[in-house]
C-alpha angles and dihedrals in degrees: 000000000000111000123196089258091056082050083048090053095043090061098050088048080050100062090044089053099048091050120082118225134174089222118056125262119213087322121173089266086083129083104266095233087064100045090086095046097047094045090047074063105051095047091052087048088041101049101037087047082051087052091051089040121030137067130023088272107147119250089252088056097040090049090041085051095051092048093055090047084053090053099054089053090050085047097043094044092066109086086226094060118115094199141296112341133234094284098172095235130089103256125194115283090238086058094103093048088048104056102037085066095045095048090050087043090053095055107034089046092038097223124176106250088207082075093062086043092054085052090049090051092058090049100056088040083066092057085053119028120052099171134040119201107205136028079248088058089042089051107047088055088054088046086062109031106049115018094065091070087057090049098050093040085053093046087052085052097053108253132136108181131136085203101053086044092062090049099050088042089063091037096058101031074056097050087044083054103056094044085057089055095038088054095037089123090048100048097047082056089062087039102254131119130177099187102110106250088208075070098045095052089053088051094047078239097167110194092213079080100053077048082057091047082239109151085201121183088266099052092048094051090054078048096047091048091048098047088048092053081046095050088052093050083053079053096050098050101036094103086053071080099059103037089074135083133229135349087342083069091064094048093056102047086048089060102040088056080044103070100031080062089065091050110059092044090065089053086052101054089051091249081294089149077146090074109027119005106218116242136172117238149171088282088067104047089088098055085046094056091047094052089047083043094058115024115128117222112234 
């Protein structure tokens, strides 16, 4: 029997499904039991970053947007609520659905709420910040935006584990990393750029020539130097895949060559993201396959 909470959980599958990603999203490659969890997730995170991104909405909207949103987590996460509360603003159709699951996600898995607070934060910090000054600056955000996601994919797991939290921490702020750098050309023409300017004065990386689409010398050298501090942090968080169990061990280490695919695409494209932005495809799933195949735990 399908109950309203199972239709809850198919819309939120739904949205995971309909956006593209170069990392997997509740794929099969997940234990079933997680899937709804994870993609409960991942519509809270989606909706709430197309609130921060799309459209021609004014700061004061898009903020406005995003604390209502806040509001309809705080509300969903206590076991009386009966759903997303009156918010006064018009909030997307799918927001019921989103927020039962996430309410019930949030109990059965017992996840710290203060996780989806610290996305929402990043998110609003997009609204508001459009330039970050030092790697520090750069890595708080990550630290926000994007470990969360590890941590609550481990809680839903099951772990508890200060350990495996490190590792996925690097893992994810590196994955974050190299999408920044992957969408460099896309996020100066919305007028943001993570790259930390302290570096790029060092480098003579002038940013009328991001505005050119140029990948200058400069501009390579402040993109050498960042893909090897993300390629450290890979580094860093490799052993968060091994230290799983289970189907969960093959998602992550899909995700983890994932991402160092992308990578090293863009090192060898020269950081040209100007002429030819790096994703992943069909084409790469085999080789893939082969790496997670044949990886060797440390």
């Amino acid at each position: 029997m399908v109950t309203s909470l199972d239709a809850a959980y198919e819309t939120c599958a739904r949205l995971a499904r309909e956006h593209y990603e170069n990392f997997p999203v509740a794929s099969w490659l997940l234990p079933r039991a997680m899937r709804p969890h994870v993609a409960a997730v991942y519509a809270f995170a989606r909706v709430a970053d197309d609130f921060a991104d799309e459209g021609d909405r004014p700061q004061s909207e898009r903020l406005a947007y995003l604390n209502a949103w806040r509001d309809c987590l705080h509300g969903c996460a206590r076991t009386d609520a009966a759903g997303p509360q009156d918010t006064g603003v018009s909030l997307p159709p799918a927001t019921p659905d989103i927020f039962s699951a996430v309410g019930a996600t949030i109990r059965t898995c017992r996840l710290p709420v203060s996780l989806f607070d610290d996305l929402l934060s990043a998110f609003q910090q997009d609204v508001t910040t459009t330039r970050y000054e030092t790697w520090d600056e750069v890595l708080d955000y990550c630290r926000r935006s994007a470990n969360p996601v590890g941590r609550l994919v481990l809680g839903i797991a099951g772990y508890r584990d200060a350990a495996l939290d490190r590792q996925s921490d690097a893992m994810c702020t590196a994955l974050q990393l190299t999408n920044f750098w992957q969408d460099l050309g896309r996020d100066w023409r919305k007028g943001r750029l993570y790259v930390p300017m302290d570096e790029c004065r060092r480098a003579g990386a002038d940013t009328s020539d991001l505005e050119a689409g140029r990948m200058t010398p400069a501009w390579r050298h402040v993109m050498e130097q960042a893909a090897a501090r993300t390629e450290g942090l890979f580094e860093q968080g490799r052993d968060v895949c091994d230290a799983v169990a289970g189907r969960l061990k093959w998602e992550l280490r899909f995700t983890w060559l994932g991402g160092r695919r992308i990578l090293a695409r863009l090192e060898q494209a020269g950081y040209d993201v100007f002429s030819r932005r790096p994703v992943l495809g069909a084409a790469d799933v085999p080789a893939l396959l082969w790496q997670a195949m044949t990886w060797r735990e440390r």
